[in-house]
Backbone atoms as SQL, in Angstrom:
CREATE TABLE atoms (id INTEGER PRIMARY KEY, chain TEXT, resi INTEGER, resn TEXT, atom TEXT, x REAL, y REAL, z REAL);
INSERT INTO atoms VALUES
  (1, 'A', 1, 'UNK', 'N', -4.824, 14.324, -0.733),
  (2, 'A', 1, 'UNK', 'CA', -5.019, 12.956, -0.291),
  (3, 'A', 1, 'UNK', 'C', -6.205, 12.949, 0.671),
  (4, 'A', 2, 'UNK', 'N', -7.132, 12.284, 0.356),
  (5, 'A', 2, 'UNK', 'CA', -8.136, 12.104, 1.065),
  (6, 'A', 2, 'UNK', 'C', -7.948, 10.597, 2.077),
  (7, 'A', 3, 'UNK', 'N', -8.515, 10.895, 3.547),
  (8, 'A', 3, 'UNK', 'CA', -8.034, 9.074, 4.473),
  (9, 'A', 3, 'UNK', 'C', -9.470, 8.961, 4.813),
  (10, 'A', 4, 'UNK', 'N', -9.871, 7.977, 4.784),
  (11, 'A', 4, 'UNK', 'CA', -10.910, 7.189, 5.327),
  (12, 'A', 4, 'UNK', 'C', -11.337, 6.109, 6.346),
  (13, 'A', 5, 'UNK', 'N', -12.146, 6.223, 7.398),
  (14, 'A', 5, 'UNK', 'CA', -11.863, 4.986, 8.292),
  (15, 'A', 5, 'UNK', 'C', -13.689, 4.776, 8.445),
  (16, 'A', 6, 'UNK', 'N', -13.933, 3.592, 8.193),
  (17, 'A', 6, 'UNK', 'CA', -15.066, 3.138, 8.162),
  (18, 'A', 6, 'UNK', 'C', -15.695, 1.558, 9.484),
  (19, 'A', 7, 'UNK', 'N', -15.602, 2.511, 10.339),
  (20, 'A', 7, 'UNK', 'CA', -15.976, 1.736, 11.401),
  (21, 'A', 7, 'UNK', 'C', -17.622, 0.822, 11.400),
  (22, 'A', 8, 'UNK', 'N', -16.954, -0.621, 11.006),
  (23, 'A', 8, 'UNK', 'CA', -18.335, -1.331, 11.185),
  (24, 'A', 8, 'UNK', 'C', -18.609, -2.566, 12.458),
  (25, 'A', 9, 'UNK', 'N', -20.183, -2.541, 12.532),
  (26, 'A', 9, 'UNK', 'CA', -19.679, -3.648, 13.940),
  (27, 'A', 9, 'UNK', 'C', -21.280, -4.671, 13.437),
  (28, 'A', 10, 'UNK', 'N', -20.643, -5.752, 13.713),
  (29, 'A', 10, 'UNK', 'CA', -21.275, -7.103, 12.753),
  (30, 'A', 10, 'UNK', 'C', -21.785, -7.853, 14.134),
  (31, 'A', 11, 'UNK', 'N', -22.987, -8.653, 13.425),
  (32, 'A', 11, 'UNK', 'CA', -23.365, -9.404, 14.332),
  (33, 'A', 11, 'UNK', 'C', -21.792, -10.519, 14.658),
  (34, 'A', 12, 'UNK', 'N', -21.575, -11.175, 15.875),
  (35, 'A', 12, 'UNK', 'CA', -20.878, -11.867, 16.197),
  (36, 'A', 12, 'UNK', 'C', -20.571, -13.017, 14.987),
  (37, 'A', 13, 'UNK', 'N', -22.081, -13.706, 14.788),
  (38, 'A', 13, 'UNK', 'CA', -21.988, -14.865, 14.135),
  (39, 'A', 13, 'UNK', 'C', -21.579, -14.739, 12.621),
  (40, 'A', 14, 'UNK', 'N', -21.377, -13.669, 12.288),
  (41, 'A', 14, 'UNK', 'CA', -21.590, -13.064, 10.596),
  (42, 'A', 14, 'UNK', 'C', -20.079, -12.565, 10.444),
  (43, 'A', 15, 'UNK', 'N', -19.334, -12.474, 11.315),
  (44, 'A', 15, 'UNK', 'CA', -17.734, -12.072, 11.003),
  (45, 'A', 15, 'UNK', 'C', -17.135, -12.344, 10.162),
  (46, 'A', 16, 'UNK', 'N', -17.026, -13.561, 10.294),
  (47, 'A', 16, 'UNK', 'CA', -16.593, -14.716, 9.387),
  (48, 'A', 16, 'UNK', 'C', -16.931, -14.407, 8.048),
  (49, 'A', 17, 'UNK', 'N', -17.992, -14.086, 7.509),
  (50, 'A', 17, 'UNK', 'CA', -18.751, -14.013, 6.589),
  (51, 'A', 17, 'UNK', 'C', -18.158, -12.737, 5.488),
  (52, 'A', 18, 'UNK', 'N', -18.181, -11.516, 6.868),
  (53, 'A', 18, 'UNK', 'CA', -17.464, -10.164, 6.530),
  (54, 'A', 18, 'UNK', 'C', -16.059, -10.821, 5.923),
  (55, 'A', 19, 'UNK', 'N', -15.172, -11.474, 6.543),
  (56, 'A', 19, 'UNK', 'CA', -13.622, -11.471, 6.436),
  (57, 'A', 19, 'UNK', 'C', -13.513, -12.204, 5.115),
  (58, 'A', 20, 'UNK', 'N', -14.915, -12.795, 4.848),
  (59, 'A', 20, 'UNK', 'CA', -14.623, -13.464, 3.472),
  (60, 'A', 20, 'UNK', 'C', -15.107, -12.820, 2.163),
  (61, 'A', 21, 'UNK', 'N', -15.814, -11.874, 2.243),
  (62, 'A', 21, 'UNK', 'CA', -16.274, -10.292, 1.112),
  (63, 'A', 21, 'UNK', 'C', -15.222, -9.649, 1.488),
  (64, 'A', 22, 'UNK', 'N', -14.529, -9.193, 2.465),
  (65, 'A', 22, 'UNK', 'CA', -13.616, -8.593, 2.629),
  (66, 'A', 22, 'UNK', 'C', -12.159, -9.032, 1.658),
  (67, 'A', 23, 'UNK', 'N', -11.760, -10.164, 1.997),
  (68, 'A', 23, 'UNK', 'CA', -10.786, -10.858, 1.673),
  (69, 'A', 23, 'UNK', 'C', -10.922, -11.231, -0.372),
  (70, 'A', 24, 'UNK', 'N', -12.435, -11.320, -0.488),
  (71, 'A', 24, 'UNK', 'CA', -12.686, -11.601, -1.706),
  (72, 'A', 24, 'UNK', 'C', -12.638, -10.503, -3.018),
  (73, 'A', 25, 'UNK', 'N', -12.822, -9.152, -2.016),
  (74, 'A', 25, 'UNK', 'CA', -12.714, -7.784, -2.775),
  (75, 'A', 25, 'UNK', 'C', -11.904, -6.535, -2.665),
  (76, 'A', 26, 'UNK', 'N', -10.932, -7.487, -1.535),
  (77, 'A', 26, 'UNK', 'CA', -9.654, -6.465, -1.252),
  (78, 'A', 26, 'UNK', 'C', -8.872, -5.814, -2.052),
  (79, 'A', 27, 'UNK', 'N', -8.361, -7.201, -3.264),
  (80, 'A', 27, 'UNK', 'CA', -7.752, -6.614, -4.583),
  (81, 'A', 27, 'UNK', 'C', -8.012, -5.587, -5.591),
  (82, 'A', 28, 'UNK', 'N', -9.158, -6.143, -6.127),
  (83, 'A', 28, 'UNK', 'CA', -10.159, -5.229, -6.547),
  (84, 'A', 28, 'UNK', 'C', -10.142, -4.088, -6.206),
  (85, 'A', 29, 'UNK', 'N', -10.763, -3.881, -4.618),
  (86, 'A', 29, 'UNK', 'CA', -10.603, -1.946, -4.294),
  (87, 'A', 29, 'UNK', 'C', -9.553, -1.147, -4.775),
  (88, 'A', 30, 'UNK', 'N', -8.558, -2.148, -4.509),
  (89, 'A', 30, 'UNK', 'CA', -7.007, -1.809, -4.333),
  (90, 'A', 30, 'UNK', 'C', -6.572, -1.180, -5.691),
  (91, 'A', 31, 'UNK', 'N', -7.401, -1.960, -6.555),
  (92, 'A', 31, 'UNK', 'CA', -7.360, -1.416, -8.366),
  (93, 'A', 31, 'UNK', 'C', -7.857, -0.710, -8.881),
  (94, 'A', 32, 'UNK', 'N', -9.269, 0.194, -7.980),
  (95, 'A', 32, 'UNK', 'CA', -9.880, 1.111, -8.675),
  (96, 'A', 32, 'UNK', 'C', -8.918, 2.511, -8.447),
  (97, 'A', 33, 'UNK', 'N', -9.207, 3.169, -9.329),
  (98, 'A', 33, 'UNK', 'CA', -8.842, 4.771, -9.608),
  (99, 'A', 33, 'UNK', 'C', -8.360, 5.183, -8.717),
  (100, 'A', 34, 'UNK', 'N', -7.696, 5.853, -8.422),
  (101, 'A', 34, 'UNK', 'CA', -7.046, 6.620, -6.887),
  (102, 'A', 34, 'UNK', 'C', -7.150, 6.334, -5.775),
  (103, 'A', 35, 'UNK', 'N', -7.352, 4.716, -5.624),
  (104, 'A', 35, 'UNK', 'CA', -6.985, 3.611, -4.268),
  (105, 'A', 35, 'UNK', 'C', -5.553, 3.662, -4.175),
  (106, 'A', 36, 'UNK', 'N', -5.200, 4.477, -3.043),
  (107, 'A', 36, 'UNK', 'CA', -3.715, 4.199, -2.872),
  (108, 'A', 36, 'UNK', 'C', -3.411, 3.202, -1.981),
  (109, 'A', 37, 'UNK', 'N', -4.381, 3.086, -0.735),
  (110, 'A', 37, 'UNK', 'CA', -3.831, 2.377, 0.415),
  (111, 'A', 37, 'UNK', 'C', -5.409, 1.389, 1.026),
  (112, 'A', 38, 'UNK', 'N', -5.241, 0.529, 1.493),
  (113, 'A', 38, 'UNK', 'CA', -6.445, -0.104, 1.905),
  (114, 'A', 38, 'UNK', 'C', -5.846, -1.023, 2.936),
  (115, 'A', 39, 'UNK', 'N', -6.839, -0.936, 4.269),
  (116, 'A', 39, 'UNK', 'CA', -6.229, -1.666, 5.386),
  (117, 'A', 39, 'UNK', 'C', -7.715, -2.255, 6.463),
  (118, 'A', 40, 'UNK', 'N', -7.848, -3.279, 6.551),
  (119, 'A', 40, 'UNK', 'CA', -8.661, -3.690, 7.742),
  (120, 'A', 40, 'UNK', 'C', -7.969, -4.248, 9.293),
  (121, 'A', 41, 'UNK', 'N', -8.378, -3.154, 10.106),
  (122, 'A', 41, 'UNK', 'CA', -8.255, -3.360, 11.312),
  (123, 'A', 41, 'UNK', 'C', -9.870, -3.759, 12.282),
  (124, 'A', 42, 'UNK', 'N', -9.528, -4.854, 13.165),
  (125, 'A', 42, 'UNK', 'CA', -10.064, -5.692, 14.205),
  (126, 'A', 42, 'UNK', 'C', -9.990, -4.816, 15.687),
  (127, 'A', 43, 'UNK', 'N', -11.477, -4.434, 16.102),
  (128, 'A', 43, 'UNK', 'CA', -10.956, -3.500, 17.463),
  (129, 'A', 43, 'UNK', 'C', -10.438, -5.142, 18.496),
  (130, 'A', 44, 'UNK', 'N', -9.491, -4.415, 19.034),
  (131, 'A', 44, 'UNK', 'CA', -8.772, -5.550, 20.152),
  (132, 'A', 44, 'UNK', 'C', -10.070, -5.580, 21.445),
  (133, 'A', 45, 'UNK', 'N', -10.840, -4.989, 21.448),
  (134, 'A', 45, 'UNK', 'CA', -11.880, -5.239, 22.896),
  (135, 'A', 45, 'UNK', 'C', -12.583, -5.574, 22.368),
  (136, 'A', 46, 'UNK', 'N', -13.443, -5.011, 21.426),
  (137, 'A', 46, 'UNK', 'CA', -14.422, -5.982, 20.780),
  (138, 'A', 46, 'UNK', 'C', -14.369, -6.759, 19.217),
  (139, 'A', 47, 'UNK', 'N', -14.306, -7.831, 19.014),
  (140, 'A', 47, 'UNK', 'CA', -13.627, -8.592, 17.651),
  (141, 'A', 47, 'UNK', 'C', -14.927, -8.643, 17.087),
  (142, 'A', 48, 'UNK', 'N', -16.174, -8.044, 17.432),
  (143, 'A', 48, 'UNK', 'CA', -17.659, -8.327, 15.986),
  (144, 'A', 48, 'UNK', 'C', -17.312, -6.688, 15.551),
  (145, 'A', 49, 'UNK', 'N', -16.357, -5.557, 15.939),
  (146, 'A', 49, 'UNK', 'CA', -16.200, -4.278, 15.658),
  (147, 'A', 49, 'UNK', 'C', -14.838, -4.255, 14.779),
  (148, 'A', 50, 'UNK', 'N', -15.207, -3.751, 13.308),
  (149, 'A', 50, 'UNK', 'CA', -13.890, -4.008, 12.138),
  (150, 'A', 50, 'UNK', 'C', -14.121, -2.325, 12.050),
  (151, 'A', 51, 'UNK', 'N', -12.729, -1.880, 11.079),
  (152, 'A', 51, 'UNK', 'CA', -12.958, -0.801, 10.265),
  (153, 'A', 51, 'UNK', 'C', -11.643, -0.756, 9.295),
  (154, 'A', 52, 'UNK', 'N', -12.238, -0.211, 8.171),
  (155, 'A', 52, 'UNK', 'CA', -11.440, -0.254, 6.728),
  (156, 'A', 52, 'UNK', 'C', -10.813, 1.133, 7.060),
  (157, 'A', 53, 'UNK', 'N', -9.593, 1.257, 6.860),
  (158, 'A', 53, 'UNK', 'CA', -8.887, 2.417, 6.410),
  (159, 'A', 53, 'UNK', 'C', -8.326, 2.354, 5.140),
  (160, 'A', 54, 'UNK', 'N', -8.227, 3.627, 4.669),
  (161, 'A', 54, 'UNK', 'CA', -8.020, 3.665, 3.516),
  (162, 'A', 54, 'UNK', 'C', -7.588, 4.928, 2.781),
  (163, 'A', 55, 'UNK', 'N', -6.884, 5.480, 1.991),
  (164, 'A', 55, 'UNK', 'CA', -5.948, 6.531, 1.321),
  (165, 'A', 55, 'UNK', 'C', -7.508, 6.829, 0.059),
  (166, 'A', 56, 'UNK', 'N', -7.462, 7.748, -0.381),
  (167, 'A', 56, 'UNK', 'CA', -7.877, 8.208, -1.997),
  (168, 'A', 56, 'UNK', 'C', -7.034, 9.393, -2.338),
  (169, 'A', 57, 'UNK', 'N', -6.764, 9.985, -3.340),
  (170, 'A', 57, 'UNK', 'CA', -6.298, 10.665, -4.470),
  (171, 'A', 57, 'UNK', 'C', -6.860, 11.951, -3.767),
  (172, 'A', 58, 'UNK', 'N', -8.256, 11.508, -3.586),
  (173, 'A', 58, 'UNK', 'CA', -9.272, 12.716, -3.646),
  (174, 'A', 58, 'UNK', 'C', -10.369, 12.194, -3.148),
  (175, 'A', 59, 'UNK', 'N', -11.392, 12.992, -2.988),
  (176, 'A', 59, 'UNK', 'CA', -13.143, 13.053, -2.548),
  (177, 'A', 59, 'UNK', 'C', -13.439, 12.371, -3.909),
  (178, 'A', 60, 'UNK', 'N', -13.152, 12.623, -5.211),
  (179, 'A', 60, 'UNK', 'CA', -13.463, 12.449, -6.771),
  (180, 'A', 60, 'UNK', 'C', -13.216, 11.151, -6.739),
  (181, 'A', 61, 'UNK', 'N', -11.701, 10.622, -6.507),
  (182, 'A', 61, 'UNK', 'CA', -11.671, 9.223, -6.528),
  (183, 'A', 61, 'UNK', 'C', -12.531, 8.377, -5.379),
  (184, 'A', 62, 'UNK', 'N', -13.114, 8.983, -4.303),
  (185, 'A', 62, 'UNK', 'CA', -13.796, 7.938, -3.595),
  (186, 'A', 62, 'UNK', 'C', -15.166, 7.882, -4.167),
  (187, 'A', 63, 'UNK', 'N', -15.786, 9.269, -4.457),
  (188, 'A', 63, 'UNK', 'CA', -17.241, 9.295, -4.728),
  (189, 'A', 63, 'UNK', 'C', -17.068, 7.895, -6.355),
  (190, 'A', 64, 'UNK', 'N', -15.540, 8.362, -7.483),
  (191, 'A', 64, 'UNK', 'CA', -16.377, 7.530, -8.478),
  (192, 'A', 64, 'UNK', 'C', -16.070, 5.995, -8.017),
  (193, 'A', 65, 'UNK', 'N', -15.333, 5.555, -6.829),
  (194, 'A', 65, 'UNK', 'CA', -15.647, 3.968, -6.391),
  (195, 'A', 65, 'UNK', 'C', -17.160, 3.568, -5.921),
  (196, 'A', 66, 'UNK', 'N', -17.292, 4.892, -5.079),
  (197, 'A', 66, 'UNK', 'CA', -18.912, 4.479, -4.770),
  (198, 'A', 66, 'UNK', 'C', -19.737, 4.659, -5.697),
  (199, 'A', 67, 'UNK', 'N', -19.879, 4.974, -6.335),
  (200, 'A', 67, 'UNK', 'CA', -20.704, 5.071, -7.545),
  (201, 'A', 67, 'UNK', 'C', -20.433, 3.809, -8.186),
  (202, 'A', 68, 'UNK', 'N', -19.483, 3.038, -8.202),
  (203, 'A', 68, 'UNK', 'CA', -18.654, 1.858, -8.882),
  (204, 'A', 68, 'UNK', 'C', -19.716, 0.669, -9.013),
  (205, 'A', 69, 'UNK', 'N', -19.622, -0.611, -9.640),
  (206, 'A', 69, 'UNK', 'CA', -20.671, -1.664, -10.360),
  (207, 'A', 69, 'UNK', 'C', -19.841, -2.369, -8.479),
  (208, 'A', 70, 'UNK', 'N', -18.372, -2.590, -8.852),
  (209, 'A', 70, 'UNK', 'CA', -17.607, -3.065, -7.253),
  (210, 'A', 70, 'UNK', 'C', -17.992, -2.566, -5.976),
  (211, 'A', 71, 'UNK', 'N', -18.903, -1.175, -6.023),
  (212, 'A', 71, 'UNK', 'CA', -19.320, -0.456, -4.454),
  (213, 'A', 71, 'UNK', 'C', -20.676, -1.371, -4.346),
  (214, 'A', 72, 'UNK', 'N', -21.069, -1.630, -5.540),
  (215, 'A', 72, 'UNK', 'CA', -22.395, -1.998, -5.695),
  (216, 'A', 72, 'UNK', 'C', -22.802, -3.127, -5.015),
  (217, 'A', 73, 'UNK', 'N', -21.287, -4.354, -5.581),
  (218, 'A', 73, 'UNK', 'CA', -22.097, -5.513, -5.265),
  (219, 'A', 73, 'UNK', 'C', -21.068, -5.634, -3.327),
  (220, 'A', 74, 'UNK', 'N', -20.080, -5.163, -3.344),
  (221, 'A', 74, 'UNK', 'CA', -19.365, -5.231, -1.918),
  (222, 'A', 74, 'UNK', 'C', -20.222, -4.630, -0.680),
  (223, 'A', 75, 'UNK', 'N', -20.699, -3.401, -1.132),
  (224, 'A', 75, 'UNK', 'CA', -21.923, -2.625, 0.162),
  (225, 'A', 75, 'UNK', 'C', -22.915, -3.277, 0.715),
  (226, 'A', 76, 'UNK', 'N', -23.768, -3.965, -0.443),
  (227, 'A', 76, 'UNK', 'CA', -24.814, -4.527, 0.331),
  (228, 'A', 76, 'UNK', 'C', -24.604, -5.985, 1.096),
  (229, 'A', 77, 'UNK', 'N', -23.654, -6.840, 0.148),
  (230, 'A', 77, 'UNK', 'CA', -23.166, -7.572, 1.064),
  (231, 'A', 77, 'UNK', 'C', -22.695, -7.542, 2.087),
  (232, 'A', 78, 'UNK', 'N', -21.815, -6.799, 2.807),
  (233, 'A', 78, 'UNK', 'CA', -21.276, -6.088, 3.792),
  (234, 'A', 78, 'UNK', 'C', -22.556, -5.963, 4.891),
  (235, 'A', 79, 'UNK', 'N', -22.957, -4.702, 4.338),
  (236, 'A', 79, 'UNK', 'CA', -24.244, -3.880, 4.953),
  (237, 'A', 79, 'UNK', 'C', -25.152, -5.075, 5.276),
  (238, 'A', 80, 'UNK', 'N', -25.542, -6.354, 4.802),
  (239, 'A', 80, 'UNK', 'CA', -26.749, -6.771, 5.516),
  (240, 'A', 80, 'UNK', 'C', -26.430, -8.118, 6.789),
  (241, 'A', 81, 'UNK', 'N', -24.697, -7.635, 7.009),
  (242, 'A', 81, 'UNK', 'CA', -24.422, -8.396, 8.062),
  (243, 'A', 81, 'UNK', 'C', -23.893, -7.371, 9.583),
  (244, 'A', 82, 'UNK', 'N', -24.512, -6.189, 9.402),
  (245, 'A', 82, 'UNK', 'CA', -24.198, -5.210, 10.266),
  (246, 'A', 82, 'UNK', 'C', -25.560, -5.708, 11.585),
  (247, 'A', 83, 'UNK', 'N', -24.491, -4.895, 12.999),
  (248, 'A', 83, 'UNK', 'CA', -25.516, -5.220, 13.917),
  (249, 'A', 83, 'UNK', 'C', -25.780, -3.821, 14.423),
  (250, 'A', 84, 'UNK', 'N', -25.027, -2.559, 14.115),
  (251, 'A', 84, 'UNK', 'CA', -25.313, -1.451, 14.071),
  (252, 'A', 84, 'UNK', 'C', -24.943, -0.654, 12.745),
  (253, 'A', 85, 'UNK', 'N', -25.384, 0.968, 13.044),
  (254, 'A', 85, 'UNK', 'CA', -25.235, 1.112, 11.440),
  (255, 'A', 85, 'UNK', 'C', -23.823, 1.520, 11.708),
  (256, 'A', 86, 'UNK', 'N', -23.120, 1.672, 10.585),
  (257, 'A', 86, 'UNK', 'CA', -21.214, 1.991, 10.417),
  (258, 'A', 86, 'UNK', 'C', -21.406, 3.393, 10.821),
  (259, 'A', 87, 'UNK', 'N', -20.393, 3.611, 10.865),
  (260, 'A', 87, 'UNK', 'CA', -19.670, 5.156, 11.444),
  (261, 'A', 87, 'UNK', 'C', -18.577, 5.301, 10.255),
  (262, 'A', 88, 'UNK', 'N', -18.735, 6.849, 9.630),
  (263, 'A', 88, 'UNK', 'CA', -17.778, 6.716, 8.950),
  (264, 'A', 88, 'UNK', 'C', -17.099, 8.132, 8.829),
  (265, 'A', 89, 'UNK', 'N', -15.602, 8.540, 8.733),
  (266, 'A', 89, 'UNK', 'CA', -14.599, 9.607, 8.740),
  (267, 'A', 89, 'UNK', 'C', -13.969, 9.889, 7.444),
  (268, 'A', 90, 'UNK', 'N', -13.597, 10.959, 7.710),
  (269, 'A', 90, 'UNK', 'CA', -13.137, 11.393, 6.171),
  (270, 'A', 90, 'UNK', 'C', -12.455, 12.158, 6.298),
  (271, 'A', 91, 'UNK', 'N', -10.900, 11.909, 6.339),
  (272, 'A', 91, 'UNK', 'CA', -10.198, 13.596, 6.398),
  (273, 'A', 91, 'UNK', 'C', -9.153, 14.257, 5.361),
  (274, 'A', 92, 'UNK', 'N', -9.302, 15.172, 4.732),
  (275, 'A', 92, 'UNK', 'CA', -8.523, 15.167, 4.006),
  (276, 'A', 92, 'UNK', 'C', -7.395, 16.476, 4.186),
  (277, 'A', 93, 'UNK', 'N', -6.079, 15.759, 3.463),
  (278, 'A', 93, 'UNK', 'CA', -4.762, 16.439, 3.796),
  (279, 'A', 93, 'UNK', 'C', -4.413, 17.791, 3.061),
  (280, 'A', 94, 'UNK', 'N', -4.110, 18.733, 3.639),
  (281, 'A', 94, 'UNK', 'CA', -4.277, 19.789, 2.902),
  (282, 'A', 94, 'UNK', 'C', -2.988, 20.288, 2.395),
  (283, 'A', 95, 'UNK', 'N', -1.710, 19.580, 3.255),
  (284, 'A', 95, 'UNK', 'CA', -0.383, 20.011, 2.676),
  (285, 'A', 95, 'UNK', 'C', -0.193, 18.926, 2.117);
């Protein structure tokens, strides 16, 4: 099992914007290949700072989402409402 936490932080005015690509392609993730779990959390001190957590199968099932036509059109949308660049973790379970 591979976990993922993808810390992003958005201009203030563009949140809104995020929660609605977010909200619009939640399902979707949720349906590709070895998406087990998908979760967006809001930091409580600062609300323009989000991050996706998230379960995979494997490294295999995340690389073929990103590779995906769905990584394609969700990333850049995402990505061109950032006010820094994301931070992102990856850990995977070995038992």
């Amino acid at each position: 099992m591979l976990f993922r936490i993808v810390r992003m932080t958005f201009d203030p005015a563009r949140t809104a914007e995020f929660l609605t690509i977010f909200r619009d392609s939640e399902a979707r993730i949720r349906q590709q290949p070895g998406c087990r779990h998908l979760e967006l959390w809001q930091d409580a001190d600062n609300p323009a700072v989000y991050c996706t957590y998230s379960h995979w199968d494997d490294a295999a099932a995340l690389d073929a989402y990103r590779k995906s036509a769905l990584f394609g059109e969700v990333w850049p949308a995402t990505k061109r409402l950032f006010a820094a660049p994301p931070v992102a973790f990856s850990v995977a379970q070995v038992l």
